[in-house]
N, C-alpha and C positions, 0 to 999 in steps of 0.2 A: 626441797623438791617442789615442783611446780605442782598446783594442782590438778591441769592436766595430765600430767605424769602420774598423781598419785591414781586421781580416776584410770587411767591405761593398767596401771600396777595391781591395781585391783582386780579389775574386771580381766586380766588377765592369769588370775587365778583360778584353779580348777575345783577346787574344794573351799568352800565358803559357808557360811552358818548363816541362816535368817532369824534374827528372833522377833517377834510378836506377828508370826504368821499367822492369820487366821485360821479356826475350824467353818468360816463362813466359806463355802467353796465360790461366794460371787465377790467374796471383797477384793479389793484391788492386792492385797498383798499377796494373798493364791496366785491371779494373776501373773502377776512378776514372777515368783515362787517357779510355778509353771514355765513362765519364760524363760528361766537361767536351765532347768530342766531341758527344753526344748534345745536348747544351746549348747549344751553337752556338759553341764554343769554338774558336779559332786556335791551339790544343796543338802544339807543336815537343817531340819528344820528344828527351830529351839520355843516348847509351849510347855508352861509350867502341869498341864492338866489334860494333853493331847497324846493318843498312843500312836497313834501316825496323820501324817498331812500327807495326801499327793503317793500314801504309797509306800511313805518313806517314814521309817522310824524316829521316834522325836527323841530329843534331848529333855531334861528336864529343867537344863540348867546348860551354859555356853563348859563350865569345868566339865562335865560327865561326858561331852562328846570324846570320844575314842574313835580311829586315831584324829588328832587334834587340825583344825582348816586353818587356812592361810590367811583369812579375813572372817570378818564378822557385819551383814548387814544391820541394823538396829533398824526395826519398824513399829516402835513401842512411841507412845506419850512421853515428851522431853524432860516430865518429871521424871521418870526410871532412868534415864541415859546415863548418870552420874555412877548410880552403882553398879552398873553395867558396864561401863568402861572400867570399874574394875576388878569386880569380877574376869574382865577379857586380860586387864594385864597381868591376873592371879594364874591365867591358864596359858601364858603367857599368845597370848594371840596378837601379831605384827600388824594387821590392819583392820581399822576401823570406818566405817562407812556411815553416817545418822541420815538414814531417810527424810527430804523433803521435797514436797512438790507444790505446797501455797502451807502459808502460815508457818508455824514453828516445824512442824513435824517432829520430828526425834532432835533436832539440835536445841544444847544445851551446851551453853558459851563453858560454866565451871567441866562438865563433860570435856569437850574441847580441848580446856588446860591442862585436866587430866591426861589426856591421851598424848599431848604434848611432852609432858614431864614426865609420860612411861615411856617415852618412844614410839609409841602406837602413830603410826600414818594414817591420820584421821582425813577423811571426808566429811566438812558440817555442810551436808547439804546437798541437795539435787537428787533426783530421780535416775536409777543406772541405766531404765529404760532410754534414755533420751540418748545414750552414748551406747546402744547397740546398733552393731553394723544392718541396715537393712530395717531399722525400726518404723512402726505405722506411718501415717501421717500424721497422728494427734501429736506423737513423742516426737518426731523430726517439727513440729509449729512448736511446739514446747521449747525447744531448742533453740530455733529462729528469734523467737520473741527474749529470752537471755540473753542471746544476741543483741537484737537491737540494743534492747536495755544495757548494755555494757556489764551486764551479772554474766556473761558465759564465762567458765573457768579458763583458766590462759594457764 
C-alpha cells in the first residue's frame, strides 16, 4: 500500500490512541490531541502516570485500552518506538503511525521492521496535522515545502 493510502487509512479511523501525550496542556502534542478531538475523533490518550488528558481517561499502557482502536499515534522519543510496536502488535493493533515533524521524532528504522513483519501499516513519519482537511497555514507551508523537497508521501 502507498503511503498515501496508508496516511488516508489512518486518519480515516475513528478511534485511535496517542501515546506520549503530554500533561503540559501547551506542548504541541495536546495540541494535535485536541485536534483530532475537534475532528470528531474517539482519541484514548496512552501516559504511563496521567489519570486523564483533555477530559479523557488515560490508558496506562496501549494493552489496557478497552474496547481496543484502530491505530496507534506514537509521540514518544524514537528510543521507546521498538517496544512499542510491540506491545501494539501484543494487543493486536492494525496501524501504526511514528510522529515526526524535524529531526528523528518517534521513527525508529528496527521499529519499522517490526511493524513490517507483524503487519502493522506503519507510518515512519510526518505530522497528521499536515493531512487535515482545512489545516492552518503553518501545516498546509509544512506540506508545500515536502513538496518541493520531493519527501511528500505519494
Amino acid at each position: 500500500m502507498s503511503m498515501s493510502r496508508r496516511i488516508d487509512d489512518f486518519l480515516g479511523r475513528r478511534r485511535l490512541a496517542m501515546v506520549g501525550v503530554s500533561r503540559n496542556q501547551r506542548d504541541f502534542s495536546r495540541a494535535l490531541f485536541r485536534e483530532f478531538l475537534r475532528r470528531g475523533y474517539d482519541m484514548v490518550p496512552v501516559h504511563p502516570s496521567a489519570a486523564e488528558i483533555e477530559g479523557r481517561p488515560c490508558a496506562r499502557s496501549v494493552r489496557q485500552i478497552e474496547p481496543p482502536v484502530d491505530g496507534v499515534l506514537l509521540m514518544t522519543p524514537a528510543r521507546l518506538s521498538y517496544s512499542l510496536v510491540e506491545e501494539c502488535a501484543a494487543a493486536g493493533i492494525p496501524r501504526v503511525w511514528m510522529y515526526r515533524a524535524v529531526g528523528r521524532g518517534a521513527v525508529d528504522e528496527r521499529a519499522v521492521a517490526l511493524c513490517e513483519e507483524k503487519g502493522i501499516a506503519v507510518v515512519p513519519g510526518y505530522c497528521p496535522w499536515m493531512f487535515f482537511e482545512g489545516a492552518s497555514l503553518v501545516h498546509r507551508l509544512h506540506a508545500s515545502l515536502l513538496k518541493l523537497a520531493g519527501k511528500y508521501p505519494r
